[in-house]
N, C-alpha and C positions, 0 to 999 in steps of 0.2 A: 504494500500500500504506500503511496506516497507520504514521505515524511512530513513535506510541506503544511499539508495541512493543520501539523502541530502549531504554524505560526498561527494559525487562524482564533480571532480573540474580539468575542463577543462585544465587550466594553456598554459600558452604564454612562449615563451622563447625568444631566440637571433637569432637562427635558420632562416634560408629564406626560401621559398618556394623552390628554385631551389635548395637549399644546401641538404635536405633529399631526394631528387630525383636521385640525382649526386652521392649517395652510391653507386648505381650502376646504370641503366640505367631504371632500373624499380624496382617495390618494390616487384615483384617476390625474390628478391635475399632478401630481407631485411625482410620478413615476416617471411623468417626460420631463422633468425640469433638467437644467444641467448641474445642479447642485442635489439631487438626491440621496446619491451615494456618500456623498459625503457629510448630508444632514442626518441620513440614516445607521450610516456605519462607518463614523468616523474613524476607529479604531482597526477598521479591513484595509487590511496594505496590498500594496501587487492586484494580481489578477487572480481572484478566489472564482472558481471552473470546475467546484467540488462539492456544490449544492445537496446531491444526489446521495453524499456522503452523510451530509449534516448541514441541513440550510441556517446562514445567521440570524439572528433575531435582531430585530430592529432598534431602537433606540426608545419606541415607544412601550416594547414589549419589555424590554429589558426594564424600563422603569416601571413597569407595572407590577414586578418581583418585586425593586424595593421598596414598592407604594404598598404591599400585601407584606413586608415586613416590618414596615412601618408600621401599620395597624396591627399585628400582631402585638406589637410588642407595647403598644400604649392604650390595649385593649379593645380598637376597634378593628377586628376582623372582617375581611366581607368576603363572603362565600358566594360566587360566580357561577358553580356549578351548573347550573340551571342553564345560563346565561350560554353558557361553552357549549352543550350539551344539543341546545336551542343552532343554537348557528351552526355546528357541523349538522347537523338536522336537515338546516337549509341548505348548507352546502352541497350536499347530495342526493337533497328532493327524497330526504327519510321523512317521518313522521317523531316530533319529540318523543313519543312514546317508544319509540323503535332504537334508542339509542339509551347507550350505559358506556362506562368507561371498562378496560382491562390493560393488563400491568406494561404491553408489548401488543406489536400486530401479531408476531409469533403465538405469544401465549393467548390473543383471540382464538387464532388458529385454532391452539389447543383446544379452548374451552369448547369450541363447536363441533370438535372431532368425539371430544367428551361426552357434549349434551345430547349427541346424537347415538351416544350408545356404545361408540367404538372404543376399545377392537371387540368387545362382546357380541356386540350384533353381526360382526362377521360382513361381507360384499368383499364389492370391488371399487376400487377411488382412484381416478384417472388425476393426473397433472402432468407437467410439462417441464423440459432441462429450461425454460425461461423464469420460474420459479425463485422463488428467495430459498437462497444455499440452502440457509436455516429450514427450513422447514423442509427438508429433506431426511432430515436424522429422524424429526415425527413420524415419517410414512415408512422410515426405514423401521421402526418402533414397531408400527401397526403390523405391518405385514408379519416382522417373526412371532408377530401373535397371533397369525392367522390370516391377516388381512390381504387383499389381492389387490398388486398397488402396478401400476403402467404410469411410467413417465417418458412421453412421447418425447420423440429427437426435433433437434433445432432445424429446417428447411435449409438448404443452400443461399437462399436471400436473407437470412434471419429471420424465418417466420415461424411460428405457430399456426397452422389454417385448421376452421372448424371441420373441414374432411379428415384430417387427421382425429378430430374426435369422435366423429363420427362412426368411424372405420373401428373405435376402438372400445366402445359406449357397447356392454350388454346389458340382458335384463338384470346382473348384480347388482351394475353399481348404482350405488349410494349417494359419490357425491363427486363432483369437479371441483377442483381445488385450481385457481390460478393467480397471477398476479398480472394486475390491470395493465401496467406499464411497467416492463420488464426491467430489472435494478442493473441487468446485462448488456444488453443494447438498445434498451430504451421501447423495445415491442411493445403495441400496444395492441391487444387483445378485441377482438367484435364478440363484445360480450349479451349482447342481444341475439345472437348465434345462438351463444357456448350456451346460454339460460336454455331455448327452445329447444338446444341439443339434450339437456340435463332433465330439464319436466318432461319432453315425451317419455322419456324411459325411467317418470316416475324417480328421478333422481336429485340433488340441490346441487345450486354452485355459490360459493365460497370463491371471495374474490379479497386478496391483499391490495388494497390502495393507497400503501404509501408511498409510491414514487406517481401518484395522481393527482390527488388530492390535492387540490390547490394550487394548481398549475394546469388542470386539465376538467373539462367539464363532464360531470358526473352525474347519471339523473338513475340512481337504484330501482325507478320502479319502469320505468321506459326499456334500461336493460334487464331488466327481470331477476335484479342479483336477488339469493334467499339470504344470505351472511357475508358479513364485509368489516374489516379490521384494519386499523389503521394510526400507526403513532403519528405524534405531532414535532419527531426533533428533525423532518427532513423538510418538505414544502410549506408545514402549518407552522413552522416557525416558533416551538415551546420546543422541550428537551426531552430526553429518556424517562421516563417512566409511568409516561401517562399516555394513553392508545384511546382508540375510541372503538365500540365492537356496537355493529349494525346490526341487529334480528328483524326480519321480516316478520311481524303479527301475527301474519295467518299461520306460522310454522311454531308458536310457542305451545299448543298442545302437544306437538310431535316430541318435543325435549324434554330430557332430565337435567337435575340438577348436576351442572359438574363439578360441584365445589360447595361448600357451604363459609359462607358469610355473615355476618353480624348483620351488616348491610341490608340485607334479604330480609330484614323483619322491619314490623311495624314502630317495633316498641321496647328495642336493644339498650337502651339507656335505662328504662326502668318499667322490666319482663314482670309479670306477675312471679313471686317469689315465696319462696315455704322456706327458707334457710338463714334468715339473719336477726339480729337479735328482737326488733318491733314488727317483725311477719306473723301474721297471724297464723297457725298452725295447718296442716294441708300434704298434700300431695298432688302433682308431682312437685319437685323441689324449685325446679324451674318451669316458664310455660312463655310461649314464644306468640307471634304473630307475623305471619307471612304474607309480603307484599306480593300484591297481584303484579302482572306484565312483567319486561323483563327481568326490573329490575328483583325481584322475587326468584330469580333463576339467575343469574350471573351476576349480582352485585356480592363484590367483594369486601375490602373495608376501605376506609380515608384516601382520596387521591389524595397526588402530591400537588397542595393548596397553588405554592410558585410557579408551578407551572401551566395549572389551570389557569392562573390569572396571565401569564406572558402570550399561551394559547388563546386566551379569550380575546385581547388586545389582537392579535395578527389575524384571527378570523374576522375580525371583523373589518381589519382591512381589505382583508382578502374578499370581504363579499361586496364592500361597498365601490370597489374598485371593480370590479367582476371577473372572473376566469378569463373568459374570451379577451379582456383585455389585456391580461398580462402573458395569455400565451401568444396574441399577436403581437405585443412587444418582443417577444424571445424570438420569433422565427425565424428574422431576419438574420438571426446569430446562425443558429440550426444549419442554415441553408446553407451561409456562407464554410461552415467549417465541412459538410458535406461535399460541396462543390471542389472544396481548396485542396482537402486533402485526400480526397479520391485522386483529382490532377496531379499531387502529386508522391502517387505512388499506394500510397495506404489502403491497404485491403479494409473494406466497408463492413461491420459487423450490422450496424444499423438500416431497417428497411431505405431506400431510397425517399419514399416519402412521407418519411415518418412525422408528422408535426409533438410528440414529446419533448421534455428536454434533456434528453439521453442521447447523446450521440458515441457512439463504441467503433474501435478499430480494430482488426486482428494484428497484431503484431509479438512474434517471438520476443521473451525478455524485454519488457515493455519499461522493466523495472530500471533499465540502461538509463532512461530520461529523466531518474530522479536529482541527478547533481544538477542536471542543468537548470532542470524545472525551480530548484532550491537557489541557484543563482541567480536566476531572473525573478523571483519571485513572484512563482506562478502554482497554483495547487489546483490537479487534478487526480482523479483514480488510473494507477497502473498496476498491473497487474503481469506475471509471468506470458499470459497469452496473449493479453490485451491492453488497451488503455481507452480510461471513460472521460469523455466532458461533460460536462451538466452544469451549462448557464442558468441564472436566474434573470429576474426582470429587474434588478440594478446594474447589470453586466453592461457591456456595450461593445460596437466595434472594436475599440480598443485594446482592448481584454482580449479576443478573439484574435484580430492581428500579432498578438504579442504570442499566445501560445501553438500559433503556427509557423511562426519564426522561429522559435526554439525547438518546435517538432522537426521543420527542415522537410526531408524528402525522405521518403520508405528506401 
């Protein structure tokens, strides 16, 4: 992996949350300015091309951490949850009710492999080598318990096509498992297919979108996804340990519980009780009350407060600005670094027209361009076979001419 990206440094300022919003009324107007970059991430040096890795958090986001430890700590708290919850809701055309938090997209993953029975219930679970690495070792799990697991090859153009699902879909299986927009070369999936593909044979799909969200327009009920998982430290612009996991409604009578949670009840702070010194006497010792909808079935305990509020802040830039507009600011990067360095030389890992912002190349020991990358101070993904770019929408020609300079010719 590129070392560079260790330069990469958040940085907090004086700034408030409402004060970078108040430029103008949304950050549509702020995203073309020629001073963005540098009101937003004064502390980003060089040309950061490693989004995909860990996107930065904005100046706004970042003070809305220590506006949330602020009130911590002078005893006004404010708890967002709702708020966070609410907008990735909107963000992907869920229903508030259809949303909850989990700890990782991975460990969504989990829980839905869980709630659905598995490995007990035994099928077959299709997924794809464009898949997150990670959840590879899950299905490698399932299977020596039984489970019958196909993970379909990359195309010659870097594609996934639904005939390949097609081709590979019996009456077992269970469930499609894929990731929206490939962490690899940036594939993005026609996941209104893969769903049609999945219900007729009576099966769900389970879609990872964290190399989407937030850069790419999502509408869960249009593409028919049933489950959908997703952290916030790469596009949604919060950090590690706080994901968001999507249940489709109509599918919560089908699940169990995969886990149990404080969360999951009504009335966890003070349960009807037979054991402490002013209870009145009884049985059982303890006695619970369980929340209906999901959160009754996947609520675990306390998100991490910090970064629900940094996540709450960038989604809502991210809505008021809209998808479409910040992935037709990135394309013009896309195209150029597609165009340049095919010409010169570079084997293409990434579909030709891919609108993502994942662009991949094949290249042997990729890991060679890390002194240089480190001297011009440039951070991207490389990798033994490959190397990845992944512009954002503060990037610019700049940025793009300078890492294709230092790239050179295949």
């Amino acid at each position: 992996m590129d070392s560079t990206r260790r330069r990469f440094v958040t940085g907090l300022a004086t700034m408030t949350s409402a004060s970078i919003l108040s430029c103008s009324n949304s950050l549509n107007f702020s995203i073309h300015s020629l001073d963005f970059k540098s009101k937003n991430y004064p502390a980003l040096s060089g040309a950061y091309l490693d989004n995909a890795a860990r996107h930065p958090m904005t100046i706004a986001a970042g003070t809305a951490v220590g506006d949330y430890v602020s009130g911590l700590n002078s005893g006004d708290e404010v708890d967002v949850s709702s708020s966070v919850r609410a907008q990735f809701a909107t963000l992907i055309n869920a229903n508030d009710s259809e949303i909850t938090y989990a700890p990782s997209t991975t460990l969504g993953e989990n829980l839905i492999t869980s709630a659905l029975g598995m490995p007990t219930s035994g099928g077959h679970i299709i997924t794809d080598a464009l898949h997150f690495i990670g959840s590879f070792y899950l299905y490698e799990q399932l299977k020596r318990q039984g489970m019958d697991i196909t993970i379909l090859p990359v195309q010659e153009d870097g594609t996934i096509s639904p005939y390949q699902y097609e081709q590979a879909i019996t009456e077992e299986t269970v469930l499609i498992a894929v990731s929206h927009i490939s962490w690899i070369n940036g594939f993005e999936h026609d996941l209104k297919s893969l769903s049609d593909i999945a219900h007729a044979a009576d099966a769900f799909l389970y879609v990872d979108l964290i190399q989407s969200a937030g850069n790419t327009p999502i509408d869960v009920k249009a593409m028919g996804i049933d489950f959908a998982s997703c952290g916030t430290y790469k596009w949604l612009m919060g950090d590690f340990g706080l994901a968001f996991l999507y249940v489709n409604n109509l599918h919560l009578d089908r699940l169990q519980r995969p886990w149990y949670g404080y969360l999951q009840t009504t009335n966890f702070v003070a349960p009807e009780t037979h054991m402490y010194p002013l209870d009145p006497p009884g049985n059982p010792q303890y006695s619970s009350s369980r929340k209906a909808g999901i959160e009754g079935i996947f609520n675990g305990s306390f998100p991490p407060r910090m970064i629900e509020a940094a996540a709450n802040v960038s989604l809502q830039m991210i809505l008021e600005t809209g998808v479409e507009v910040l992935q037709s600011q990135r394309q013009p990067l896309i195209d150029a670094l597609q165009t340049t360095l095919r010409e010169r030389g570079f084997r293409p890992y990434t579909p030709s027209d891919s609108k993502s912002p994942i662009v991949s190349f094949i290249r042997k020991n990729s890991e060679s361009f890390n002194e240089r990358l480190a001297q011009a101070n440039i951070s991207i993904s490389t990798y033994s076979d490959r190397f990845r770019i992944s512009p954002s929408f503060y990037n610019d020609m700049n940025d793009i001419d300078r890492v294709i300079e230092v790239l050179g010719k295949a």
